[in-house]
C-alpha positions as CSV (number, residue, x, y, z in Angstrom):
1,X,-33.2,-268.9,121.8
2,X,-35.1,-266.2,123.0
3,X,-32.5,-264.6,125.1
4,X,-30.1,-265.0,121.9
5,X,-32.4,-262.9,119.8
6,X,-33.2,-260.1,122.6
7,X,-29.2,-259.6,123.1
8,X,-29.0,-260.0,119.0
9,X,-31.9,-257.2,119.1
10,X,-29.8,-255.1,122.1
11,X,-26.4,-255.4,119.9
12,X,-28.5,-254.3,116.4
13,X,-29.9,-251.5,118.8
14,X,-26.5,-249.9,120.2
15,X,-25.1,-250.4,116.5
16,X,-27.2,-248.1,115.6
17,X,-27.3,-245.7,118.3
18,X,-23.9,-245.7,117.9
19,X,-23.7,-245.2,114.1
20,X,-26.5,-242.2,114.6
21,X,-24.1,-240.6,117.4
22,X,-21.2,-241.0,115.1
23,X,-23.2,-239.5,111.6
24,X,-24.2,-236.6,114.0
25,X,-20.6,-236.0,115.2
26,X,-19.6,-235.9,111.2
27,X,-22.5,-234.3,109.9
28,X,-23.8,-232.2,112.7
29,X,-22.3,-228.5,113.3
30,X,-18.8,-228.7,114.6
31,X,-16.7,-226.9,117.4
32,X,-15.3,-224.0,116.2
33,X,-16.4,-220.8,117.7
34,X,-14.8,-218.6,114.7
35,X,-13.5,-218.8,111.4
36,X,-9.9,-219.8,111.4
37,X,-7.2,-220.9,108.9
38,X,-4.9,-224.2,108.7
39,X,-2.5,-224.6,106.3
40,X,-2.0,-227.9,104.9
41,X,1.6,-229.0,104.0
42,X,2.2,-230.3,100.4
43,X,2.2,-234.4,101.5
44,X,0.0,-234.1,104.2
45,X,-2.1,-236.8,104.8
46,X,-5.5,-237.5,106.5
47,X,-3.6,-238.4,109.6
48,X,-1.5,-235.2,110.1
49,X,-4.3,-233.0,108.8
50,X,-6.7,-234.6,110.8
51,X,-4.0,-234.0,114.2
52,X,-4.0,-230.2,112.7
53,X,-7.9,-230.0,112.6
54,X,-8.2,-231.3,116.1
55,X,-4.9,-229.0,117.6
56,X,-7.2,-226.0,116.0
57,X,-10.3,-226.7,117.9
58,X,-11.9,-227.5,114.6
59,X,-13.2,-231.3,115.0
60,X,-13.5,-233.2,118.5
61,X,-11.8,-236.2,117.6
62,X,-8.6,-236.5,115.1
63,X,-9.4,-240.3,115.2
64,X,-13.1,-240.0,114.5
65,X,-12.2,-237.5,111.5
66,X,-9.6,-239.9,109.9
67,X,-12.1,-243.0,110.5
68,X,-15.2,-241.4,108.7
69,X,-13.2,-239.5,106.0
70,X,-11.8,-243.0,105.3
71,X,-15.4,-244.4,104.9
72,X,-17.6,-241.5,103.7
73,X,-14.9,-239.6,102.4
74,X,-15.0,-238.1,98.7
75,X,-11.2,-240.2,97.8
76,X,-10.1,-236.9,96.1
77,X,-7.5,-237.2,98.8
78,X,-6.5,-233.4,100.7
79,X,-4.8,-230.9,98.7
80,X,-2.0,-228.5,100.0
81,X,-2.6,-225.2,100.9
82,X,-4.3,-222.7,103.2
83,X,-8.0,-222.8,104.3
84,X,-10.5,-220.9,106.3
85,X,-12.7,-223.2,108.0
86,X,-16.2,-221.7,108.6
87,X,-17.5,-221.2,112.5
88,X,-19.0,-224.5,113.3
89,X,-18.3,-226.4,110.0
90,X,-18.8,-230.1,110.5
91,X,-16.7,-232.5,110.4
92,X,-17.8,-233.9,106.5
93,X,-17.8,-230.5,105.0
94,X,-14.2,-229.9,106.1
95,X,-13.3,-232.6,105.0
96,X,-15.3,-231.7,101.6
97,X,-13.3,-228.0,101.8
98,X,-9.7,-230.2,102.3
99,X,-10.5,-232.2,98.8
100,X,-11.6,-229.3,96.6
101,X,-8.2,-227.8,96.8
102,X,-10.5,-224.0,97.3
103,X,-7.8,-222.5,99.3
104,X,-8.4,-219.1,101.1
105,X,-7.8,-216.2,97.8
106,X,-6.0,-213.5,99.4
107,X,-5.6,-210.5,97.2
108,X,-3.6,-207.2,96.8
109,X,-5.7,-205.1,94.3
110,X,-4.2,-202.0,92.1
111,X,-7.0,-199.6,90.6
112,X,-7.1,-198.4,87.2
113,X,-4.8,-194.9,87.5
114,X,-2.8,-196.2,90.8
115,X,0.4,-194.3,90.9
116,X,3.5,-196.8,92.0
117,X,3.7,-195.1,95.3
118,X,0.4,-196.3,96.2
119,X,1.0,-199.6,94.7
120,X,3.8,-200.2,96.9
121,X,1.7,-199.1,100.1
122,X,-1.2,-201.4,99.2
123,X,1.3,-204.3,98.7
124,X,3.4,-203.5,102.0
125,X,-0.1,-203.0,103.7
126,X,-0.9,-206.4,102.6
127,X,-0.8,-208.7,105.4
128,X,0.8,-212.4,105.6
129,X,3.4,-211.6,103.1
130,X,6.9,-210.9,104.0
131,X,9.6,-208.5,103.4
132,X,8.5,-204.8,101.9
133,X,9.0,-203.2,98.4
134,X,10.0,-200.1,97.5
135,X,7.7,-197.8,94.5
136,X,8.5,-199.4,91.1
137,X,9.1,-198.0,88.0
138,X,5.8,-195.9,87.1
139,X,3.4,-197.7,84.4
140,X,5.4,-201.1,85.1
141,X,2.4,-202.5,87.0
142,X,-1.3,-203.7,85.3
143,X,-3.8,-202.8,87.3
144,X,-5.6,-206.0,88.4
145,X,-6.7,-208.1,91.6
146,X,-3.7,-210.5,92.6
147,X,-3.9,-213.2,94.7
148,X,-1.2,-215.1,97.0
149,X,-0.7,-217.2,99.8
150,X,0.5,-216.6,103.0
151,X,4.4,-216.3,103.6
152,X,5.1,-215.2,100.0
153,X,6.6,-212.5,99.1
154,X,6.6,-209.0,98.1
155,X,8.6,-208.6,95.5
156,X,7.4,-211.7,94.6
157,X,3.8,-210.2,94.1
158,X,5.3,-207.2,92.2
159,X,7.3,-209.0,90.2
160,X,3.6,-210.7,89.0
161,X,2.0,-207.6,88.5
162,X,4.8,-206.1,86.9
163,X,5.4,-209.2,84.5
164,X,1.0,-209.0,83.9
165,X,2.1,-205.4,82.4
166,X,4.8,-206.6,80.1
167,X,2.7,-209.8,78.5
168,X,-0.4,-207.3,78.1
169,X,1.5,-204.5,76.4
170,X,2.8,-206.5,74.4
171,X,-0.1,-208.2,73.1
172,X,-1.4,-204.9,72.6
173,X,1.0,-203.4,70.8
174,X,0.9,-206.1,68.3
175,X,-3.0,-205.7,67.3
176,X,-2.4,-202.0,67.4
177,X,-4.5,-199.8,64.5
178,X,-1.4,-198.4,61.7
179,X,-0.8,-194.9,61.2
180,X,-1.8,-194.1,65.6
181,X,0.2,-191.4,67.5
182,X,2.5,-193.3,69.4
183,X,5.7,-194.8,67.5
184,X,6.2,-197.2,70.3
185,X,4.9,-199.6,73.1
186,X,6.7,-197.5,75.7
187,X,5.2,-194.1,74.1
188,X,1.6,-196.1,74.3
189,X,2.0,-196.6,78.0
190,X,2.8,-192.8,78.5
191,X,-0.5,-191.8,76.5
192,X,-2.3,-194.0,78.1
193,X,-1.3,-193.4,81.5
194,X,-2.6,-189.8,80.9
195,X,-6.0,-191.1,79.4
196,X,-6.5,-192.9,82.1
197,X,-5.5,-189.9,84.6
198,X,-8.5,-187.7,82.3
199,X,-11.3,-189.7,82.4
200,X,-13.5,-192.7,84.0
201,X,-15.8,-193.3,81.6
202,X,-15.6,-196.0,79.4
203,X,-17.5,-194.7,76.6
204,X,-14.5,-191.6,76.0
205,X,-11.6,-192.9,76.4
206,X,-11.1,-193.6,72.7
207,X,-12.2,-189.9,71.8
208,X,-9.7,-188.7,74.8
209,X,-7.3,-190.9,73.3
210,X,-7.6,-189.7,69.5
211,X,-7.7,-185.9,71.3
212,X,-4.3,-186.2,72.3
213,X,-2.7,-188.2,69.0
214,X,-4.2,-185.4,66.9
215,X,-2.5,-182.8,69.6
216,X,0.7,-184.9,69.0
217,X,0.6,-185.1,65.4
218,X,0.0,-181.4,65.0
219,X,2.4,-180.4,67.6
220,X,0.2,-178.6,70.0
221,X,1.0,-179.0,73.6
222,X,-1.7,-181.7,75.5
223,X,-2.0,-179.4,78.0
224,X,-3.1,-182.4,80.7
225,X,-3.4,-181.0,84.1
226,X,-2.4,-184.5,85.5
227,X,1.1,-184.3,84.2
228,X,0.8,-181.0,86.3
229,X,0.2,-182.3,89.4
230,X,2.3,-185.7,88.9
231,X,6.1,-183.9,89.4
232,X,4.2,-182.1,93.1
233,X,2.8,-185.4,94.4
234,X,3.9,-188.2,92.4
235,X,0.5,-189.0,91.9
236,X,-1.3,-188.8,94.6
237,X,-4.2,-186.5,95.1
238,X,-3.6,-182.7,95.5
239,X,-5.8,-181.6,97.6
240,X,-6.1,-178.0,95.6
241,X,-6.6,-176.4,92.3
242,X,-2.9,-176.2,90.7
243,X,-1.4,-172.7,90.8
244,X,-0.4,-170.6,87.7
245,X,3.3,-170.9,89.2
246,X,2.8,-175.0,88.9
247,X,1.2,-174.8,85.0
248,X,4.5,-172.9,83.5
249,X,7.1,-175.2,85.5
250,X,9.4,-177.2,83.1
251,X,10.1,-180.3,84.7
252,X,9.7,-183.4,82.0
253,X,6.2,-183.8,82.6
254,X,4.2,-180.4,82.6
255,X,2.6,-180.7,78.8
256,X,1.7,-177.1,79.5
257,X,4.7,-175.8,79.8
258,X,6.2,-177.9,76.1
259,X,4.7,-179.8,74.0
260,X,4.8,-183.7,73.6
261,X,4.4,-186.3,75.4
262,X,6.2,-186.3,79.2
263,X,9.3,-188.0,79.9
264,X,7.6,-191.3,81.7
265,X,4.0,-192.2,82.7
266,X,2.3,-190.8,85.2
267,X,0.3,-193.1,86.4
268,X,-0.6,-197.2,86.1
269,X,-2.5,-197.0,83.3
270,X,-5.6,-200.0,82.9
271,X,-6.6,-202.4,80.1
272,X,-9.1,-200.1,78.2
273,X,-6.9,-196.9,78.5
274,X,-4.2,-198.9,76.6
275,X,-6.1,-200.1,73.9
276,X,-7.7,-196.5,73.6
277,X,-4.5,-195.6,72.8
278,X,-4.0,-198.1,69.8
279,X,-7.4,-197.9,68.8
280,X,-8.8,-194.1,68.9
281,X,-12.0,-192.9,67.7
282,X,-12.1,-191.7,64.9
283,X,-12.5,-188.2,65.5
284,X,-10.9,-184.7,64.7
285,X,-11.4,-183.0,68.0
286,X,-8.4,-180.6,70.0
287,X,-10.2,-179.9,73.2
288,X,-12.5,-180.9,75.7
289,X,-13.7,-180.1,78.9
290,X,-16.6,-181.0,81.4
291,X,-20.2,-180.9,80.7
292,X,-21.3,-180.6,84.5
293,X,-22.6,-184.6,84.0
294,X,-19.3,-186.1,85.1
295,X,-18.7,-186.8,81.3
296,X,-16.4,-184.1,78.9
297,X,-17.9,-182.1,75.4
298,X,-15.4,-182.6,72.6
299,X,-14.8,-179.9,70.1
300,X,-12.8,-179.0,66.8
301,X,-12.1,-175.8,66.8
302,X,-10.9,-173.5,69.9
303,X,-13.9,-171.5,69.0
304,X,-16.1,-174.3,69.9
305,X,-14.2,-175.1,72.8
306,X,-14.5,-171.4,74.4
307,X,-17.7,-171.8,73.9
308,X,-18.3,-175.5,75.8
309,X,-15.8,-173.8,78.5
310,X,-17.9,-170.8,78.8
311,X,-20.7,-172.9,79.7
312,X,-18.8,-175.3,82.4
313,X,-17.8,-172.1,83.8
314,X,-21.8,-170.8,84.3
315,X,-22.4,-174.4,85.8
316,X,-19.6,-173.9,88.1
317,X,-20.9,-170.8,89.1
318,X,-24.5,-172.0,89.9
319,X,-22.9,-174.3,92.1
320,X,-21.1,-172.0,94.0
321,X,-17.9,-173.3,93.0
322,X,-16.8,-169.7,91.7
């Protein structure tokens, strides 16, 4: 009876050796030297993504994975898609990563005030995705953060952003105020696309905005140096100050040279610059021009605005900048 219990004692012993070994190999930090991705196949089960994790160098033992995810595992079962498995993840938190479904978030992200031909090289810069798009129509994309997955496609992803445009204008144009400058969504878009192009701060774009629609009402040319500049670079940045030669060339978009609005957008104009649009401030100003803060001084009258540009130019001018 002895012997019996001190083998029974021996067996109880190695059980549990062996169960602390296995714990360690499913809790304890895993192989991988660096983060890698796997993607998962829509149907693939614990087996075949368990074969995957071991081909990767991301568990030691395909067979130890599937055993232990069967008895410790969550029972969310593993969702299709593609992960990035942290350096030396264990076994049980891959596992853990495999149930969420929190694939790896790629994204191609377009700036407020983009121009299309930068659009198009941030999406054909984009890696993972396949074929290559050309510069779409200006103002057809919404600025905004897009994700996708690997092996999709451009167009695919402009077709999203583009589509994100079209369901926002629209929605917008719909709650606009009554009696605003523009007479249509596509007019809005324009505007905006040079509100955008005038200013960054939040807190103007409204006053910017009602600037312009009492220009348009009145007749008076915008006089918007970015539809200067927009026919020389299609919107990318000039690199100088614009020459007199530029500011009288008729070419659709110089509001310097005739009055209106130009013949298309000039840029990819945001959220808050398109609702700037259908919501100005309240305001009577014509002009404005730079305060030396990074912000703009609005004024009424073009005496006023001599005036404000008078003292712009005396800041300039301590700076060294004339």
């Amino acid at each position: 009876m002895r012997k019996l219990g001190c083998f029974g004692l021996l067996i109880v012993i190695a059980l549990a050796v062996a169960a602390f070994v296995g714990l360690r190999g499913w809790q304890g930090a895993g192989p991988l030297e660096r983060p890698t991705t796997i993607s998962i196949a829509p149907g693939t089960g614990t087996v075949g993504a368990a074969r995957q994790l071991e081909r990767a160098g991301a568990i030691r033992s395909s067979r130890q994975f599937r055993w232990f995810s069967r008895f410790l595992g969550g029972g969310k079962g593993i969702k299709a898609g593609e992960y990035e498995i942290p350096a030396h993840a264990s076994a049980s938190e891959i596992l853990d990563l495999l149930e969420s479904g929190k694939t790896l978030q790629r994204l191609v992200t377009v700036p407020e005030g983009w121009p299309s031909v930068m659009v198009a090289d941030a999406i054909n810069k984009a890696p993972e995705l396949t074929g290559r798009v050309e510069a779409p129509r200006e103002g057809s994309v919404l600025p905004d953060s897009y994700s996708y997955g690997r092996g999709d496609s451009r167009q695919a992803v402009l077709a999203r952003m583009q589509k994100a445009m079209q369901t926002y204008l629209a929605k917008a144009w719909a709650s606009r105020k009554p009696n605003i400058a523009v007479k249509t969504p596509e007019q809005a878009l324009v505007l905006a696309s040079i509100v955008e192009k005038e200013t960054g701060k939040p807190s103007e774009r409204r006053t910017v905005a009602a600037v312009y629609g009492n220009r348009l009402r009145q007749g008076i040319p915008l006089q918007a140096d970015p539809t200067v500049i927009y026919p020389i670079t299609r919107g990318r940045p000039l690199g100088r100050r614009i020459r007199q030669s530029e500011l009288h060339a008729k070419n659709g978009y110089n509001t310097y040279a005739s009055a209106g609005l130009p013949v298309g957008p000039i840029a990819n104009p945001g959220r808050a610059s398109i609702d700037a649009v259908l919501d100005p401030a309240p305001s009577k100003a014509l002009y404005f021009v730079a305060d030396g803060t990074g912000r703009h001084v609005f004024a009424n009258t073009l005496a006023e605005h001599n005036a404000n540009v008078q003292k712009w130019y005396a800041i300039r001018r301590s700076r060294g900048e004339m």
